[in-house]
PAKE-980042 format. One line per 8 residues: number of its first residue (from 1); for each residue x, y, z of N, C-alpha, C. Coordinates in pm, whole numbers, m for minus. Each point is the difference from the previous one (the first is absolute). Example, Ala and Ser with C-alpha at 12.3 -4.5 7.8 and 13.67 -1.06 7.14 Angstrom:
<recs>
1 = 1319:m569:780:m89:119:0:90:120:0; m35:105:m72:82:119:6:m77:109:73 $
</recs>
This chain:
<recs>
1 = m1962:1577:m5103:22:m30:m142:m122:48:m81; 7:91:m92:m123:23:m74:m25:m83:m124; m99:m11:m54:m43:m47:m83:49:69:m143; 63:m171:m66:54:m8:m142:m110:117:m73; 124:107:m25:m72:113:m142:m41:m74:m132; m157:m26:40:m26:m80:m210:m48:m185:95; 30:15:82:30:m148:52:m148:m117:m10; 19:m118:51:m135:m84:m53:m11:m13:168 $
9 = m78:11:49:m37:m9:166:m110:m112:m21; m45:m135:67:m121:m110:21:m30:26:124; m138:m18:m48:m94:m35:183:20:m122:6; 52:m13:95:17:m149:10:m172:m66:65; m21:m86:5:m99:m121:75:58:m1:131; m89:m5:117:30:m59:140:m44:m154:m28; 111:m100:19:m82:m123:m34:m15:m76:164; m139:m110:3:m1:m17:82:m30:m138:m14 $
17 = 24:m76:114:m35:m168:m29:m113:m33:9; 7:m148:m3:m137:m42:m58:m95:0:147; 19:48:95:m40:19:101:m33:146:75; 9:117:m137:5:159:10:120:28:81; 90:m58:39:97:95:85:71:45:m99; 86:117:55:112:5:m82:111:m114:m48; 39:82:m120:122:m110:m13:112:27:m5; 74:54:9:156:99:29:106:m103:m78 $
25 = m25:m158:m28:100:m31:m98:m50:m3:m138; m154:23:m34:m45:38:m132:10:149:m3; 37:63:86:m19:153:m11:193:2:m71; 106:m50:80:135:m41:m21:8:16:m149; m68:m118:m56:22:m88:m107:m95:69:m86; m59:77:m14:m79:92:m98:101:120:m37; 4:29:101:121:104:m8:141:24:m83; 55:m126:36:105:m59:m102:m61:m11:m118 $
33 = m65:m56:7:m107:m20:m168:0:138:m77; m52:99:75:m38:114:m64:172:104:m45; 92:m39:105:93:89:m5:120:m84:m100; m44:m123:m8:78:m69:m82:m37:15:m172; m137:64:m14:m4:36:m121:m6:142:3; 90:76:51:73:140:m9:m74:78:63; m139:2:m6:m81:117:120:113:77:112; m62:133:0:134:99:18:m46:45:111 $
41 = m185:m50:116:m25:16:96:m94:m32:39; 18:m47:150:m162:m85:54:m110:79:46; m133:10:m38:m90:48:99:m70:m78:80; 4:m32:137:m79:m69:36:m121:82:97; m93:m116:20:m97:54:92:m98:134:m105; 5:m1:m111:m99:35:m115:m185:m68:m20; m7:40:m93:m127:m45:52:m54:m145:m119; 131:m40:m67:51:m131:m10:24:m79:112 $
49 = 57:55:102:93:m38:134:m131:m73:82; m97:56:m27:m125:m2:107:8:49:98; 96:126:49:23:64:114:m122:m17:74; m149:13:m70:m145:29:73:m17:m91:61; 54:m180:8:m51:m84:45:86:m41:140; 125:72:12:77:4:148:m26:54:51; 105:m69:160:m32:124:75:94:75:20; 30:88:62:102:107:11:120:m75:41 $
57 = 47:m122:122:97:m103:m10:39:m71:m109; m90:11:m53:49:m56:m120:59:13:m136; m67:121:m10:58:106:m101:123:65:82; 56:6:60:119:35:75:98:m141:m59; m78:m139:31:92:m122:m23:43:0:m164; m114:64:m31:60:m7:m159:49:102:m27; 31:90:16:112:126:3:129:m66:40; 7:m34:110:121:m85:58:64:m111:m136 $
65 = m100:m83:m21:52:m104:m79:24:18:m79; m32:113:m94:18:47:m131:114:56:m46; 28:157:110:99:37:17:132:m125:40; m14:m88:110:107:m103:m12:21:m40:m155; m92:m66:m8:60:m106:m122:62:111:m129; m64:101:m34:48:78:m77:111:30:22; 77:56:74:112:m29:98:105:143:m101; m67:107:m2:78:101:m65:m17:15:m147 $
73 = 6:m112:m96:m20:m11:m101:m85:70:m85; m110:37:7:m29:126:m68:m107:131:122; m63:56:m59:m112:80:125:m91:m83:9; m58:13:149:m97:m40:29:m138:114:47; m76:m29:m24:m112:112:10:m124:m87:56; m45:73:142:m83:m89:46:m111:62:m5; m175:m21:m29:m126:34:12:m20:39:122; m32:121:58:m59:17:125:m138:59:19 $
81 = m100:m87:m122:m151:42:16:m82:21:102; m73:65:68:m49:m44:110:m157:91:m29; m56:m61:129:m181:108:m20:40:122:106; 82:10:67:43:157:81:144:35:m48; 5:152:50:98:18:m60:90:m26:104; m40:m41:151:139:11:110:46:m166:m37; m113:m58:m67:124:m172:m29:48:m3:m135; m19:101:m47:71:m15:m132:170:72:53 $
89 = 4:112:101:119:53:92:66:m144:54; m124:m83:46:99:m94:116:26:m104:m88; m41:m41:m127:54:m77:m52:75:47:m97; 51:157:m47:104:61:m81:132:m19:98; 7:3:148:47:m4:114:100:m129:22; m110:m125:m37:61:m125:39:58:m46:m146; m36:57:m145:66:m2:m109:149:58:m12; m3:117:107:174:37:25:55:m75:52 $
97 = m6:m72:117:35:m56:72:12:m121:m83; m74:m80:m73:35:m114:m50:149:m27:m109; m25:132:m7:111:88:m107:m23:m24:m159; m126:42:1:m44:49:m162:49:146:m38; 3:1:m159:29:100:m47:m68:73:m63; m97:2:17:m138:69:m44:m119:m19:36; m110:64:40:m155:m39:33:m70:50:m110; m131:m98:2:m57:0:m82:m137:35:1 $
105 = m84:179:54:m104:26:59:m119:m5:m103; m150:m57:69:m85:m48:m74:m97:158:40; m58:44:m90:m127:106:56:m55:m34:151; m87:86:20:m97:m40:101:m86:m88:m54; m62:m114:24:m76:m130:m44:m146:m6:24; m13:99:124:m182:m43:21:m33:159:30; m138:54:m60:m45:114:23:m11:139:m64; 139:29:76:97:131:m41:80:m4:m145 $
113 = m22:m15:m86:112:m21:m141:38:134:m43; m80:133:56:41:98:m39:120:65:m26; 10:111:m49:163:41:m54:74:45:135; m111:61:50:80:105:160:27:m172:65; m85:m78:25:36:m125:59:124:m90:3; m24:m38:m124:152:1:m102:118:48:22; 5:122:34:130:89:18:35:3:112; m109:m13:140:20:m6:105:89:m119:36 $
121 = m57:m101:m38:22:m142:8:151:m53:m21; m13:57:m142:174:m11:m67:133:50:72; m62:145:37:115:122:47:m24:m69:149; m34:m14:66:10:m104:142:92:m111:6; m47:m89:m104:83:m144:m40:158:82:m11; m39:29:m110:185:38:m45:83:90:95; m54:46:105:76:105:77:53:m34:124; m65:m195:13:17:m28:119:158:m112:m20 $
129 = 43:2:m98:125:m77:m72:85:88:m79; 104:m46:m35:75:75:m61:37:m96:m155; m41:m154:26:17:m44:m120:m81:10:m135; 64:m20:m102:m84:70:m125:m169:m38:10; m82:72:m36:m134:m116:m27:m60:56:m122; m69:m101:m29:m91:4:m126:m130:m40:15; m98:98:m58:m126:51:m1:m81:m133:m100; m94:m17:38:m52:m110:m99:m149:28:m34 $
137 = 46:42:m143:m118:75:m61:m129:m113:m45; m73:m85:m3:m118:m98:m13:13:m111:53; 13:17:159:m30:m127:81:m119:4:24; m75:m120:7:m153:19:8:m73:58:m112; 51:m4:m99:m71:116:m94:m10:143:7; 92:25:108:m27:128:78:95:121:m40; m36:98:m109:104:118:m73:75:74:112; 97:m5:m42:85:121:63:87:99:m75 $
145 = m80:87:m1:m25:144:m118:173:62:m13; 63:28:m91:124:31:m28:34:118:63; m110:88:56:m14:136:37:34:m13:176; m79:m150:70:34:m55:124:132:m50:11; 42:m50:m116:129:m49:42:113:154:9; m19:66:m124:129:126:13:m60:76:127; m97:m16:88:m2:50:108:25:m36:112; 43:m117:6:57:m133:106:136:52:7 $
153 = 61:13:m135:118:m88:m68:120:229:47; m138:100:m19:67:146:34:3:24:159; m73:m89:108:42:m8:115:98:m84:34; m5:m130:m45:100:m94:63:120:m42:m91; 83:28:19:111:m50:m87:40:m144:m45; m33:m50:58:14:m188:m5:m88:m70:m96; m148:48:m48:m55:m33:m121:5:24:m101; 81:m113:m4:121:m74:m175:m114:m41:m128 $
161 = m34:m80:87:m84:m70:m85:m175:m7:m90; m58:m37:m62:m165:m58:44:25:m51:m127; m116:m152:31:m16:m100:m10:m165:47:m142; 40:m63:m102:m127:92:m86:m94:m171:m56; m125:m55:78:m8:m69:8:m173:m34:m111; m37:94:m71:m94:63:m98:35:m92:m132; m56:m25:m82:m16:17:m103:48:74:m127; 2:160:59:6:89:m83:140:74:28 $
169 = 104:m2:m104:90:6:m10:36:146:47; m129:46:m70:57:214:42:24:4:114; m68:m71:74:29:59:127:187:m2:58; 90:m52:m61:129:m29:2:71:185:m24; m46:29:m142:1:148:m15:m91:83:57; m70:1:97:m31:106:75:80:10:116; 92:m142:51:75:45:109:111:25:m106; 56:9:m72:145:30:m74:m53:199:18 $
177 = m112:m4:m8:m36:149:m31:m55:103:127; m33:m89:82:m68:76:151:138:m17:66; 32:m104:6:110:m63:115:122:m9:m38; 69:45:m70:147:m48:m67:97:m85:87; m2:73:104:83:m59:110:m54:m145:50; m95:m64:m40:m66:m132:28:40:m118:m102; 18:m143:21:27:m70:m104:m116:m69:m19; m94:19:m130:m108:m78:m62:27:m151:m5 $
185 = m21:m113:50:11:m114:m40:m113:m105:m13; m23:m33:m113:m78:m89:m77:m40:m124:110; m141:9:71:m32:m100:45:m143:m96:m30; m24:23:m144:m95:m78:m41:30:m119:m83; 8:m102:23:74:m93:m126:24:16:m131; m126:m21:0:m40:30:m167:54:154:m61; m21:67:68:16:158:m64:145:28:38; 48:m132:m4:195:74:m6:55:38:m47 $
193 = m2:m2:m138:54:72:m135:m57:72:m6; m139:44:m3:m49:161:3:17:80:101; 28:m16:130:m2:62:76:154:46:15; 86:m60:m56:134:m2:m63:3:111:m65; m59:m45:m107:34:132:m129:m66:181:80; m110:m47:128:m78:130:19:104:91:62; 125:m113:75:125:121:90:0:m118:137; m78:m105:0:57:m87:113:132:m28:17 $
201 = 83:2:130:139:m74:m7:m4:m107:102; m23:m126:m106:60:m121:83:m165:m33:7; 37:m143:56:m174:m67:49:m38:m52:146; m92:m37:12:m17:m33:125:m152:m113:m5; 61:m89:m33:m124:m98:m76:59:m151:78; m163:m81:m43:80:m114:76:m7:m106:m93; 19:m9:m106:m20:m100:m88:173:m33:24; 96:74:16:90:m99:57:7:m73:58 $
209 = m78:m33:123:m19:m163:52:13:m134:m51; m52:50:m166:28:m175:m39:51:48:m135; 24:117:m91:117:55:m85:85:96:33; 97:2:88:38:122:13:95:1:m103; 86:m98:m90:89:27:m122:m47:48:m93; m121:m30:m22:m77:102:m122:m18:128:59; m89:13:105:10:158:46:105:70:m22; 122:m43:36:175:22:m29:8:76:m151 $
217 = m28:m139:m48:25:16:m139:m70:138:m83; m146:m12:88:m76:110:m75:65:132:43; 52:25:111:78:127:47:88:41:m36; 110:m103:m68:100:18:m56:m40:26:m153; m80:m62:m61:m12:62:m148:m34:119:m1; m103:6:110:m38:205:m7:110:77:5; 92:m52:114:70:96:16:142:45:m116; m7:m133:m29:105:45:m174:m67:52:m92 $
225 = m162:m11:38:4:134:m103:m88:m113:m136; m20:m156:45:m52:m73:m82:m144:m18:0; m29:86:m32:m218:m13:42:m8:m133:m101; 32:m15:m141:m88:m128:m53:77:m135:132; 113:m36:29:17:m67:62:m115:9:162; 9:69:39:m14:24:134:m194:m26:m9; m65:29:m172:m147:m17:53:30:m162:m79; 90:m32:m79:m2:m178:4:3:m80:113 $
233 = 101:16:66:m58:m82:170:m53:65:64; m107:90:m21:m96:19:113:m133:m25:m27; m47:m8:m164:m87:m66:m29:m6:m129:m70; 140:m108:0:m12:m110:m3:55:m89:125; 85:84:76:m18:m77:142:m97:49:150; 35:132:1:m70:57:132:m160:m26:27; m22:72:m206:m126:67:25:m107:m170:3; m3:m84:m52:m60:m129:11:m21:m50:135 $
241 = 132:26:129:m34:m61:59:m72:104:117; 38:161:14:m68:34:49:m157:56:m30; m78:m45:m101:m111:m15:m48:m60:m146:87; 53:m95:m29:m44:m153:75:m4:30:138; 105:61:90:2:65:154:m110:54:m14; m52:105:m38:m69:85:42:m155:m21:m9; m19:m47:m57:m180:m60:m35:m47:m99:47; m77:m17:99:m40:103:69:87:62:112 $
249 = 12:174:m4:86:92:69:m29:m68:174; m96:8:48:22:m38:131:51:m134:24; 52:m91:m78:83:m92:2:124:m27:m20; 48:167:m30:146:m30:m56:125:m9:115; m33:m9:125:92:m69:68:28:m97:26; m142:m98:7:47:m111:m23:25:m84:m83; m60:82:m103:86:m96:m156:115:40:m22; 131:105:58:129:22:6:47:m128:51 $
257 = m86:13:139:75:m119:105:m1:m187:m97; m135:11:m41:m42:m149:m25:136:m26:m136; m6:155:m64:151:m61:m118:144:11:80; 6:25:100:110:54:83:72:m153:31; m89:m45:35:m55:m104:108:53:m178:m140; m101:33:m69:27:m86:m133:161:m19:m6; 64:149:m41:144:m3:m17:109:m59:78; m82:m13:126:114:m36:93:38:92:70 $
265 = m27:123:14:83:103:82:m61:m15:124; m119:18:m17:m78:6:159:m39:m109:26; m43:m55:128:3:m179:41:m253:8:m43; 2:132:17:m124:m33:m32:m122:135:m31; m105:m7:m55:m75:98:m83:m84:79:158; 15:m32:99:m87:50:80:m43:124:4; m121:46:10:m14:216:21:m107:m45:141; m9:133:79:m70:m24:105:m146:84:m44 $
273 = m65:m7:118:m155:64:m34:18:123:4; m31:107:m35:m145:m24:m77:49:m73:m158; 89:17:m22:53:m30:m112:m88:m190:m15; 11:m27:m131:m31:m159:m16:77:m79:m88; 34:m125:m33:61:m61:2:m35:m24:m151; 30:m24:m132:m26:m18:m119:m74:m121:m11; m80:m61:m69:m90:m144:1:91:m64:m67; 52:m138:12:55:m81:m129:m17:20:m167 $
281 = m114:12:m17:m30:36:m130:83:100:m42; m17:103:112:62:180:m69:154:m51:3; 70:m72:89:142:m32:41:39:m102:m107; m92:m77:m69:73:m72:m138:m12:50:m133; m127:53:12:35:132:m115:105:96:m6; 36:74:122:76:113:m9:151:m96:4; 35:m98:47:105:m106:m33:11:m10:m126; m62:m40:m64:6:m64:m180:40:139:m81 $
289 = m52:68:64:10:159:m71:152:32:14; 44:m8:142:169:46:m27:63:m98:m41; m36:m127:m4:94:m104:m91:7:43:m115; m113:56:m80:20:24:m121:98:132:m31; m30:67:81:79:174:2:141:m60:61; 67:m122:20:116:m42:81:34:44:62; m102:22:172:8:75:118:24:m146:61; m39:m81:m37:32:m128:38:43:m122:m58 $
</recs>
């Protein structure tokens, strides 16, 4: 199944109990959450997901569970980040097998970031599957040059996608312009409407976790063609609350989870190490904050 043309795709959260394990009936019940306010596809195992903090069984279990509970209903697209490129193969491998419909390849992560690196890396991943995958341009902070991707994307036929995870919107029109045959999709929160207007199709953000009807909403006004509508709920619902998520940035997974968690979807706010746990203070502030934005 490929991914909705224009479509709203969430990273979902791996949630885990109050004891770090997984949780596979908050993983269930997030899910419904997210697909019940129209989201048109799951990503899991992102770097929302915390893919970095499993282990390879495990990230297999959440491929499994994901794909179950999703149960056909829209695409699923799983993260297969890894620090080599033969486990980013063996876990593109056990992503078929789980029966995802897309992978989701991260650069090379430690060292090597170079372009020849890059290309090696990619054109390996994608050649060892036949299902679609998508390139993910600022994981880690880490560029992946529009010039690397149309050179991935003129060997292997299967790279559909990349993931544009920057700031800066141009970069959306340099793949409309290097890569035609590639689909640009908007993966910075904040820069969704610009990265929109630059030639992005569709998003790949995770502020659906705890709005995905506004995300909805904001996709659908673009796409009729309503920009004053479409920047009204995104800077009186989206943009408020993903400002409160994000500050401070190395905390914004677990302040997803801790409002996740608030709502009722997930049984609890847990993130594992290295990651840390929000202090009370930051967790009743950033609470009071979406009460007011009526995230809660």
């Amino acid at each position: 199944m490929d991914l909705v043309p224009g479509g709203a795709n969430t990273l979902v959260v791996t949630p885990f109990d109050d004891s770090g394990e997984l949780d596979h009936k908050s993983m269930a019940s997030l899910i419904d959450f997210v697909l019940g306010g129209g989201i048109q596809g799951i990503i899991a195992l992102g770097t929302t997901g915390e893919f970095f903090t499993l282990s390879t069984a495990e990230r297999v279990e959440v491929m499994r569970t994901v794909v179950g509970q999703v149960a056909g209903r829209v695409p699923v697209t799983v993260g297969v980040g890894a620090d080599g490129t033969a486990a980013a193969v063996e876990l593109t491998q056990a992503a078929r097998e789980a029966g995802a419909d897309c992978v989701m390849v991260l650069p090379p992560l430690y060292f090597d970031q170079s372009a020849a690196a890059q290309v090696e890396h990619f054109t390996t991943v994608a050649r060892s599957t036949d299902l679609p995958v998508m390139l993910y341009d600022g994981a880690a902070k880490i560029p992946v040059p529009a010039e690397v991707v149309a050179e991935v994307a003129k060997r292997v036929s299967n790279v559909k996608y990349v993931k544009l995870a920057f700031t800066d919107p141009e970069r959306a029109s340099d793949i409309r312009r290097l890569a035609p045959g590639v689909v640009p999709l908007a993966g910075e929160d904040s820069a969704l409407l610009s990265t929109f207007r630059a030639g992005a199709v569709g998003s790949t953000i995770a502020t659906g976790n705890i709005q995905p009807r506004e995300v909805m909403a904001v996709h659908q006004a673009y796409e009729r063609g309503d920009l004053d509508e479409a920047y009204t709920i995104f800077t009186s619902t989206l943009l408020p609350a993903m400002v409160a998520i994000s500050i401070p940035e190395r905390n914004f997974i677990a302040r997803f989870k801790a409002v996740a968690a608030a709502m009722g979807v997930i049984a609890s706010g847990r993130v594992r190490s290295p990651l840390r746990q929000i202090d009370e203070e930051s967790r009743e502030e950033l609470l009071m904050v979406m009460k007011k934005i009526n995230v809660l």
